[in-house]
N, C-alpha and C positions, 0 to 999 in steps of 0.2 A: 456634393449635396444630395445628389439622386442616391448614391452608395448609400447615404446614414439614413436616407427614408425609408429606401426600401429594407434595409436593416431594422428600421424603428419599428414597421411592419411588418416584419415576419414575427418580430419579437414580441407585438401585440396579438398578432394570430396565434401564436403559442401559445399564449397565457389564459386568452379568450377565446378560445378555439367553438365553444357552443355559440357565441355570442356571433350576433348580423352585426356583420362591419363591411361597410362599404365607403370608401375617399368621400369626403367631403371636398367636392368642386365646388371653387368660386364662379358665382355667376357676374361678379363685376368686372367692368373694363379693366385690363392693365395699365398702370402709368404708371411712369418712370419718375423715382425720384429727382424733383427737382434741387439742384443745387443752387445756395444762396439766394435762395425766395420762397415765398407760401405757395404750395399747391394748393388748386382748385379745391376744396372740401366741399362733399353732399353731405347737408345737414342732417345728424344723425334720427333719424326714426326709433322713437323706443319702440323695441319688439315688446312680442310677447312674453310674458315674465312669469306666469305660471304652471308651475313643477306640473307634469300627470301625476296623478294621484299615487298610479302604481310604484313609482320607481323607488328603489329602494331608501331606507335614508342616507344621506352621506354628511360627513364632520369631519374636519379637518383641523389643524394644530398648524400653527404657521412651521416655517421650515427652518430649521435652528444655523445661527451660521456657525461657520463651524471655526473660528480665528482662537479657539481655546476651551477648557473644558466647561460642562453643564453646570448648572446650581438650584438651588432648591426650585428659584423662579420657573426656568424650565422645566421643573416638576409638575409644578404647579398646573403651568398651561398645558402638559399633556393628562394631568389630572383629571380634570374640567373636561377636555375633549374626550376622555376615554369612558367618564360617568354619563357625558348625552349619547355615547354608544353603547353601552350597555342597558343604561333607560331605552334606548328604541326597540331593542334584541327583547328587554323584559314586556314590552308591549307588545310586542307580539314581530317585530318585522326582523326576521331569523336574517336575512341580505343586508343590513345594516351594515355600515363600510366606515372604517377610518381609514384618514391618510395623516402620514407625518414623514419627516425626514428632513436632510441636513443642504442648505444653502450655500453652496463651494466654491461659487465664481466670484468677482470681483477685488475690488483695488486692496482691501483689507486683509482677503486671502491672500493675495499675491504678496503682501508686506510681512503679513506674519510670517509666512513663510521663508522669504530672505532674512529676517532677523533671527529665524531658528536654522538657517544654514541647513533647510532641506528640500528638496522637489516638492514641490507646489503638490501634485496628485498624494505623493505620498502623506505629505501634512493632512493633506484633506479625508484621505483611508483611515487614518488615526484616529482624528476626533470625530470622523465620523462613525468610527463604531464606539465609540465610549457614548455618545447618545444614543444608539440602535441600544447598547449594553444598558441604558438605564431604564427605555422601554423594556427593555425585556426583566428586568429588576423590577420596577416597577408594576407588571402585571399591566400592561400598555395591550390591552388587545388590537392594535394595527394592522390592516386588512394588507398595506403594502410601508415598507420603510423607502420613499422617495430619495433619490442624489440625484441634483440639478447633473452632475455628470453622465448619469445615465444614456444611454444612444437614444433611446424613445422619447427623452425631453428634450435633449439636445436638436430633435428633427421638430419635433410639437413649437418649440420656441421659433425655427426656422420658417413653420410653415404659417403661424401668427405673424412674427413679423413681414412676410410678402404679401398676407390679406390686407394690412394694415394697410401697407402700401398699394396695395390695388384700391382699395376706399377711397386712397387719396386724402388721408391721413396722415404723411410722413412727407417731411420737407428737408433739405440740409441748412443751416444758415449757420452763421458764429454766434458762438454764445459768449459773455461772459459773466462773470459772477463769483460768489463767495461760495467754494467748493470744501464740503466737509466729507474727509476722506471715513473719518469712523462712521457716520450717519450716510455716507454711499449719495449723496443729495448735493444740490445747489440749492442756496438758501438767498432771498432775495434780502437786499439794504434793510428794508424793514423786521427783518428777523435772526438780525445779528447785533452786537451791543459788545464794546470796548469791558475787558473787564483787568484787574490786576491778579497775577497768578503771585500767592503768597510763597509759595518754594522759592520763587526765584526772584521777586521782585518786580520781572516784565510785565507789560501792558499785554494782551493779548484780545485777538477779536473771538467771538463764539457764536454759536445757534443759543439765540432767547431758549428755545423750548428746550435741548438736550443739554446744552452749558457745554460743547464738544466743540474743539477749537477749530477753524476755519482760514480756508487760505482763497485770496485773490484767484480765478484761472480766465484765462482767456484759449479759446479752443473754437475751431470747429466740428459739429458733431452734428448729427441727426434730432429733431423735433418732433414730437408727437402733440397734434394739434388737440390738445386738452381744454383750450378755450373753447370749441367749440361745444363742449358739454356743460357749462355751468347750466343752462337751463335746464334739461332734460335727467342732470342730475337732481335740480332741485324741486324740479316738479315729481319725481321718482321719490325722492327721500317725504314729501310731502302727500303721498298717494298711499306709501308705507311707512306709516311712522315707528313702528317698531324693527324696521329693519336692524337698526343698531341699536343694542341692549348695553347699560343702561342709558336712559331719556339724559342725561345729561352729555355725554359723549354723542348723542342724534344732536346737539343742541350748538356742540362745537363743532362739528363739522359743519349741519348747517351755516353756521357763522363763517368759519371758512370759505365755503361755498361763495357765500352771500358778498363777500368783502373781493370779487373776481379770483379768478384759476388763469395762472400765466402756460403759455406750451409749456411740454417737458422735454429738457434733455434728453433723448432715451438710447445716447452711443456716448464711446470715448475713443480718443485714438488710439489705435494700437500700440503708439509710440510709450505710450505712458501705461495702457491697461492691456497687457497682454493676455491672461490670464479669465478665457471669458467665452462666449460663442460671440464669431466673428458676424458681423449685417451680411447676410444671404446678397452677392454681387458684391461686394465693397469689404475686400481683407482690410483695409488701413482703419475699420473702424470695428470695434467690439461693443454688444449689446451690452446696455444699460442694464446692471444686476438686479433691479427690482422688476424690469420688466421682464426679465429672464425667470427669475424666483418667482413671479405668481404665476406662471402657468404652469407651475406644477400640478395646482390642484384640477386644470386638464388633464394634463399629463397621463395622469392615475385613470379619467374617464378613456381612456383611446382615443383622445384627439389627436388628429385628423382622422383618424378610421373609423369612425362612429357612424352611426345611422341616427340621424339629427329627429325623427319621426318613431323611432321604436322608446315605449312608454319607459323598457326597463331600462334605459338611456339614465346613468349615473347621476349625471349634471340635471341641475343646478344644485351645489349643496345648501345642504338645508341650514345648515349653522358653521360659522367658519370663526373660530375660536383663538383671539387674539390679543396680545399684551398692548396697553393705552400708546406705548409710545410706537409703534409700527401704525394704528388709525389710519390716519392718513393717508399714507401707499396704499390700505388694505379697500378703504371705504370713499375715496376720489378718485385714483391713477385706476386702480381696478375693473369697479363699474363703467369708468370711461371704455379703458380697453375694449371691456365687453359688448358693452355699446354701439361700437363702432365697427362689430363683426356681428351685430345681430344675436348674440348669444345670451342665452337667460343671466338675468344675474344672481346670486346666492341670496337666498330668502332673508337668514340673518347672521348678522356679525355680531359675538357676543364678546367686547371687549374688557378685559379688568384691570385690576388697578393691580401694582406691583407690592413683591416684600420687599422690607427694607431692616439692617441691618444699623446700629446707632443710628436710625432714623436717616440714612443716607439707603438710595436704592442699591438694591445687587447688583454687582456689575462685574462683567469679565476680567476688563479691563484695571476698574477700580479694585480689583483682588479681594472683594470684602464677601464675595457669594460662600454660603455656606454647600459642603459637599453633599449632597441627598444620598451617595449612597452609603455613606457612614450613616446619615440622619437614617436611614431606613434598617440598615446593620443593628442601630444602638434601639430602636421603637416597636421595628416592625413595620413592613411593607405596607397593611392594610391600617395599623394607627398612625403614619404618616400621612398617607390618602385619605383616611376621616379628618386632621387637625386641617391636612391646608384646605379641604371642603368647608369645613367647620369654621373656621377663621379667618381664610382667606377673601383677600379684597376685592370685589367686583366693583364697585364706588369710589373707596378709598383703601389707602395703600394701608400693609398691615405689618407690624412687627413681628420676627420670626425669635422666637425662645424658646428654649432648650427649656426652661423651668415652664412655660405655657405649651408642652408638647407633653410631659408629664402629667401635670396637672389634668389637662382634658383625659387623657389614658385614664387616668387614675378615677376620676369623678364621674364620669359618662360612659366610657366603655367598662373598665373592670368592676369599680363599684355600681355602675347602674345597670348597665345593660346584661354582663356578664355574669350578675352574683342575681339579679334577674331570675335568668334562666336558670342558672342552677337550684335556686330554691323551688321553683315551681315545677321542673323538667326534672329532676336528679333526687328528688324530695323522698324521704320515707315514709310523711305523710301525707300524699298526694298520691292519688292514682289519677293522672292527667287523661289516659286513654276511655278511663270509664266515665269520666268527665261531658267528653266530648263523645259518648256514643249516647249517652242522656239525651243532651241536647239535641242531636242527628235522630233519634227513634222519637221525639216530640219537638218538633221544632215552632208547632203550634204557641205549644203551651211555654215556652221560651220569647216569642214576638209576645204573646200575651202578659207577663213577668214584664219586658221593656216598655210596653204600652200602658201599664197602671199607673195614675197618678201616683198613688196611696195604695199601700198592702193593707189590708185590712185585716183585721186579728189576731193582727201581729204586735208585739212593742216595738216601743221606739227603737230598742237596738237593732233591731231588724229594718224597721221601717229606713232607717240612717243607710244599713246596709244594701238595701234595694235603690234606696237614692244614689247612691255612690256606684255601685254597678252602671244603674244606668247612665251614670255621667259619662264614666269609663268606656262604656260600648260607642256613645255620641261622638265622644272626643278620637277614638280608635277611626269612624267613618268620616269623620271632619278632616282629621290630619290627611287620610289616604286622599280624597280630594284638592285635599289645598297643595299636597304635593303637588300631584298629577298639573294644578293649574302653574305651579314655579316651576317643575320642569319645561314645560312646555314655552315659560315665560321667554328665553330659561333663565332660570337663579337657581344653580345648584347650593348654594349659601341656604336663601332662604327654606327650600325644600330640607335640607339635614336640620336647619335648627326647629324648623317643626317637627321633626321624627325625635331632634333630642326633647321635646318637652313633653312629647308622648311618652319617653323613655323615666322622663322624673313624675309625668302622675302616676305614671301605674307602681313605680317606686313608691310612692305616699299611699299609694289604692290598698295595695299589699300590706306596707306595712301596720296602716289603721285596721285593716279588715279582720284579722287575725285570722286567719282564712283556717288555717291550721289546727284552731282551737274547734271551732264552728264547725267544721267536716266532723268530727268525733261526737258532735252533740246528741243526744237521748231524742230528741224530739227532730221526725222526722222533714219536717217541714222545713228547720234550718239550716238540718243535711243540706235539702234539698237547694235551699237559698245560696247555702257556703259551693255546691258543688259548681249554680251557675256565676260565680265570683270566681271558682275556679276556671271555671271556662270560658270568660271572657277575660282572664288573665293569660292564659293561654295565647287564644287569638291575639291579644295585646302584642304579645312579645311574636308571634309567627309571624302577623301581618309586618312587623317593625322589622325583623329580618329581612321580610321579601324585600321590602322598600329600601335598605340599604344594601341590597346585593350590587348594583352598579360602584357605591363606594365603597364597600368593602367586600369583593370578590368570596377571597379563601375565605376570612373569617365567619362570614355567614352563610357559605357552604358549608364549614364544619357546625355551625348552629342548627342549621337546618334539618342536618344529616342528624343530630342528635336530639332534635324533635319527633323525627321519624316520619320530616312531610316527603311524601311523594314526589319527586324527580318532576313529573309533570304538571303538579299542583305548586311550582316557585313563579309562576309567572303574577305581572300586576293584575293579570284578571282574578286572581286567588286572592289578591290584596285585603279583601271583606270578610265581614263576619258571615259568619255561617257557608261559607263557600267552601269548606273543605273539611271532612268528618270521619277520613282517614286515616290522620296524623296521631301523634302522641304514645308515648313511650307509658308502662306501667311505672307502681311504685316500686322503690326499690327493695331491695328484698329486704327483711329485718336482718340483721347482724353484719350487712353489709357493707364495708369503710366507706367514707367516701368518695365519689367518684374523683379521677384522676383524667378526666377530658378537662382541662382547663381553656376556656375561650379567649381570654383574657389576663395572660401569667401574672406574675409581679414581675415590674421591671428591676434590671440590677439594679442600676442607677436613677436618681431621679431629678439628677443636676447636668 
């Protein structure tokens, strides 16, 4: 065990070689775990819980197991995590950190793998890069791709579980119970339920909440005294209510809570779970996989090597991004953990709801998960990442369609967003640039234009089109706000569907305005009205690019790039009107084809 620490730190020194790392030493007494009885427990003290300001953000994606290949779902969830990284990066915090990676230990691995008649490591190499392969298909920017097999978790797990045990948290006694080998859990009498398996005719027992079938065990194994945190959890969840996003998931665990927290199993015997990091002193037992699997997202911080006092210290992440049916372990077993070693705990957990397939959930196992990297082969990378933002479920679980993956392409990106741009950016009668230098060399007299009640002197055509303008400008500062407040919530859901609404007025803005006609007019004053219709059409579609750069990367780099904003002016501080007076491209030149930058191609197919 000394061998794999001192291994696990060198290996942290190399990687964080600028960074002050120094052991974190326990200052609690040593004891020994007690066989077949409860240890002494000091009643846990919530520490202190809030992040320094400075330290970077960090987001994490739970860690994929690895018993078979990925599906859209797991898209999805590293979707979600990769948009509150890029939202942080676009705020301004360039140190911004993801973590993800693949979950390899336990009874499940161990099984798939004798059923595929191969070495357990090697099984686990496999499917572990065909997920690293979809983050990197997917345009996943992950700061590190985690394997619980790694030497630096494997010590990080070992030196957790001997704190525990020094707290005097960890007991041995016999358990037994309804053991569900797919869900990796014991499930107590009250959350199991006889059901009839129609394949076969047999009666069989299950887990109420995953419907995953369950067997009798009697075992002895290690206990992690979890009862002694229902309070401290529940006064914690009631101190932050928004810890867990959304309110109704805070509302089931509450309940949870509230209804008592039994110990947890947190080993198995060797005899049975080979396949696993063995309890530090005690080969005949192997660490419990969940409790192995969360400390990854230490892992990633340099625990144990960290300097628990330096502000740019990783930990506590800020949002930890996770599917409804893991809760549980992520938002009880966890905090407890943390708890009980004094360690911050993670600000929030933003849980969602799953896709489902004939209205049955994806599932590995159930063979019904659709491949994402066809779905991204057949769409495109970045209108795969806008539909499952756009539609996907944080509430309620969402249907995944091949004809509703089209459809959105088709209606919101190519026709709204994409033909957008091109008329106004690409246009022979628009000079966009001169537009926006108007306004930049008066800018007076532009707040003045948005501050009139009423144009005076003008007719109503005008008068309509000064109304409409300034609706457009309102709803441009409105939307960028009410982002900023759903990110932050986070709903990345709610935040794109306000970006798509700003995408269909200035669609409606456009095409009532006749902007085209109006620039050409005889009378200079409507030039002048038509130019700032121009140029808060403009800003419409600029400011709606920056805002989708976390979901759609490439695609609104090349939008961007074809506006001709400034490299330094895509951040959300530029998100506003009048904040940037450099951009925009001339007209085109007369006799000139059409432009062949296409943002949004046609798709082959649309079924």
């Amino acid at each position: 065990m000394l061998a794999i620490e001192h291994h696990a730190r060198s290996f942290f020194l190399q990687c964080r070689a600028s960074a002050r790392c120094i052991p974190l030493l326990s200052t609690r007494p040593t004891r020994v775990l007690q066989r077949r009885g409860f240890a002494t427990v000091v009643e846990p003290t919530p520490p202190s819980r809030t992040a320094p300001e400075t330290k970077p953000y960090y987001v994490t994606s739970p860690i994929f197991y690895v018993n078979s290949a990925p599906h859209v779902g797991h898209l999805y969830t590293l979707v979600l995590t990769d948009i509150l990284k890029r939202w942080a990066v676009l705020c301004g915090d360039e140190r911004a950190t993801l973590l993800t990676g693949t979950d390899e230990h336990g009874m499940k691995i161990q099984k798939a793998a004798q059923k595929a008649n191969t070495d357990v490591k090697l099984f686990c190499d496999h499917h572990s890069q065909q997920f690293k392969a979809l983050c990197d298909a997917a345009n996943i920017s992950y700061d590190r791709f985690i394997r619980t097999t790694d030497e630096d978790h494997k010590a990080a797990v070992a030196h957790f579980w001997t704190e525990l045990n020094h707290a005097g948290y960890i007991y041995e006694a016999k358990h037994e119970g309804w053991y569900c080998v797919s869900d990796e859990t014991f499930y107590p009498e009250t959350q199991v339920r006889n059901i009839l398996d129609p394949s076969t005719g047999d009666t069989k027992i299950v887990s109420i909440e995953t419907g995953k079938e369950v067997e009798w065990t009697s075992e002895t194994n290690y206990h992690f005294k979890l009862s002694a945190f229902q309070e401290p959890l529940l006064k914690y969840y009631s101190e932050h209510p928004k810890a867990i996003i959304p309110k109704q998931r805070m509302a089931f665990i509450l309940k949870e809570i509230q209804s008592g927290l039994n110990d947890l199993s947190i080993s198995r015997p060797t005899s049975r779970l080979q396949w696993g990091i063995r309890v530090p002193g005690d080969e005949s037992q192997t660490i419990y996989v969940w409790l192995d699997a969360l400390i990854n997202y230490l892992t990633m911080t340099g625990y144990p090597y960290h300097d628990r006092i330096d502000p740019n210290w990783l930990w506590p992440p800020n949002c930890q991004v996770i599917g409804k049916d893991i809760i549980r372990f992520h938002t009880v077993y966890w905090p407890a953990f943390l708890m009980a070693l004094d360690l911050p705990l993670p600000t929030q957990f933003l849980t969602h709801a799953h896709w489902t397939m004939n209205n049955a959930k994806m599932s590995k196992s159930a063979g019904n998960g659709v491949n994402p990297f066809f779905a991204m082969d057949r769409y495109g990378v970045d209108s795969i990442r806008f539909y499952m933002a756009y539609n996907g479920g944080i509430v309620d679980d969402a249907m995944y369609e091949n004809s509703k993956v089209a459809e959105t392409y088709k209606h919101i990106l190519r026709d709204g967003l994409g033909n957008l741009l091109h008329r106004v950016f690409k246009s022979k009668n628009f000079n966009v640039r001169e537009a926006v230098e108007l306004v930049g060399e008066d800018q007076d007299a532009f707040s003045e234009f948005l501050s009139k009640d009423e144009l005076d002197g003008h007719g109503d055509d005008l008068k309509s089109l000064h109304v409409s303008i300034k609706q457009l400008c309102k709803q441009i500062t409105s939307t960028r706000n009410h982002v900023r407040k759903w990110m932050a919530e986070p709903n990345p859901r709610t935040a794109v569907n306000l970006i798509t609404e700003l995408i269909r007025s200035m669609n409606k803005f456009f095409h009532n305005s006749a902007l085209w006609k109006r620039i050409k007019s005889d009378e200079a004053s409507e030039r002048r009205i038509a130019q700032y219709g121009l140029y808060a059409s403009a800003e419409a579609i600029r400011i709606i690019c920056i805002l989708l750069q976390p979901f759609m990367p490439e695609r609104m780099q090349f939008a961007l790039d074809l506006m001709q904003v400034p490299d330094s002016k895509r951040t959300f501080a530029y998100s506003q009107l009048c904040a940037d007076f450099t951009y925009g491209p001339p007209a085109v030149e007369p006799g000139i084809k059409g432009s062949p930058e296409v943002i949004f191609p046609v798709l082959l197919s649309a079924n």
